[in-house]
C-alpha positions in Angstrom: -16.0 14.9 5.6 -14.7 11.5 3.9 -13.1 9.0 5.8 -9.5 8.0 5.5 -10.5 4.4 4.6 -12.6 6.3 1.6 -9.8 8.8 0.6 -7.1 6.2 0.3 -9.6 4.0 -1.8 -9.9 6.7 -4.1 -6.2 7.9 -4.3 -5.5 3.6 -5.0 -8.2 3.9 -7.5 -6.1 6.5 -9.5 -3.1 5.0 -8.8 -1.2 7.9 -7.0 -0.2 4.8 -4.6 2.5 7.2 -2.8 -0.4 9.9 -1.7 -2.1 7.1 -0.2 1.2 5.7 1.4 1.7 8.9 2.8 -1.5 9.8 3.8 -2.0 6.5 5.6 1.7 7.0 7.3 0.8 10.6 8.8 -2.5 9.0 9.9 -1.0 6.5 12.2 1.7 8.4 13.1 -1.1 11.0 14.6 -3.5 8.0 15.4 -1.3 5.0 16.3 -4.1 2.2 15.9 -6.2 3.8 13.5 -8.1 1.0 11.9 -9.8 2.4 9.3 -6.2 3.9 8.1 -4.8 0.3 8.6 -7.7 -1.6 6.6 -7.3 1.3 4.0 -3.3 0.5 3.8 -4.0 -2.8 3.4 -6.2 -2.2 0.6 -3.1 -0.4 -0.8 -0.7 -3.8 0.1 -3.0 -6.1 -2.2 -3.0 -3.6 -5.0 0.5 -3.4 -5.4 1.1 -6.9 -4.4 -1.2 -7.5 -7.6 1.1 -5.0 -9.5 4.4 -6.8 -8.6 3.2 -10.3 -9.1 1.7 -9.4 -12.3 4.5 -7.9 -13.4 7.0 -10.6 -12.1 4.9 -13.0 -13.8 5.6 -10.4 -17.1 9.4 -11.2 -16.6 9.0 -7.1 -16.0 10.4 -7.4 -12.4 13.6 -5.6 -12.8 12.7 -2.5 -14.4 12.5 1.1 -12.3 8.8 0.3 -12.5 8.9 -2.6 -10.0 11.0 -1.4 -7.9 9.4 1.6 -6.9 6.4 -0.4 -6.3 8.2 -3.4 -4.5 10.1 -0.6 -2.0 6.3 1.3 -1.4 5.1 -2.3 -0.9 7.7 -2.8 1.8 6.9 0.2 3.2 3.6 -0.3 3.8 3.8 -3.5 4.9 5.9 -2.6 7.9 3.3 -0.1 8.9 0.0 -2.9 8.4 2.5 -5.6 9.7 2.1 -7.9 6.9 4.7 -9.9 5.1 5.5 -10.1 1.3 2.5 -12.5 1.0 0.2 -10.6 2.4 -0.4 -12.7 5.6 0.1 -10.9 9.2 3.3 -11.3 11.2 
């Protein structure tokens, strides 16, 4: 049986960022302070952090595109507890 650190690594490595979203979400809904599903969420924070700034740097930052990865960005943040940057509240 794979982890859920290695089955969101693989679901960010083919970009279906929203499975991984919301198999991390269920996981620490069941599991509050799962670690491995929090490490493996945060894995999913940098890439699309690296998405949006990327694209931002693009002047592509107000397309559909970005937004739908800005608001999953959001979202997972509030469930690793990070801010826009990345850094830990």
């Amino acid at each position: 049986m794979r982890s859920i650190k290695s089955e969101i690594q693989s679901l960010i490595e083919e970009n279906e960022f929203e499975t991984a979203f919301n198999l991390g979400e269920k996981r620490l809904a069941e599991t509050l302070n799962d670690n491995d599903a929090i490490d493996a969420l945060c894995l999913l924070t940098d890439k699309l952090r690296s998405m949006c700034m990327d694209l931002a740097a693009k002047k592509r930052d107000s397309g559909s595109n970005y937004r739908s990865l800005e608001d999953l960005l959001l979202k997972a943040n509030e469930l690793t507890n990070q801010d826009m940057y990345g850094g830990f509240k």
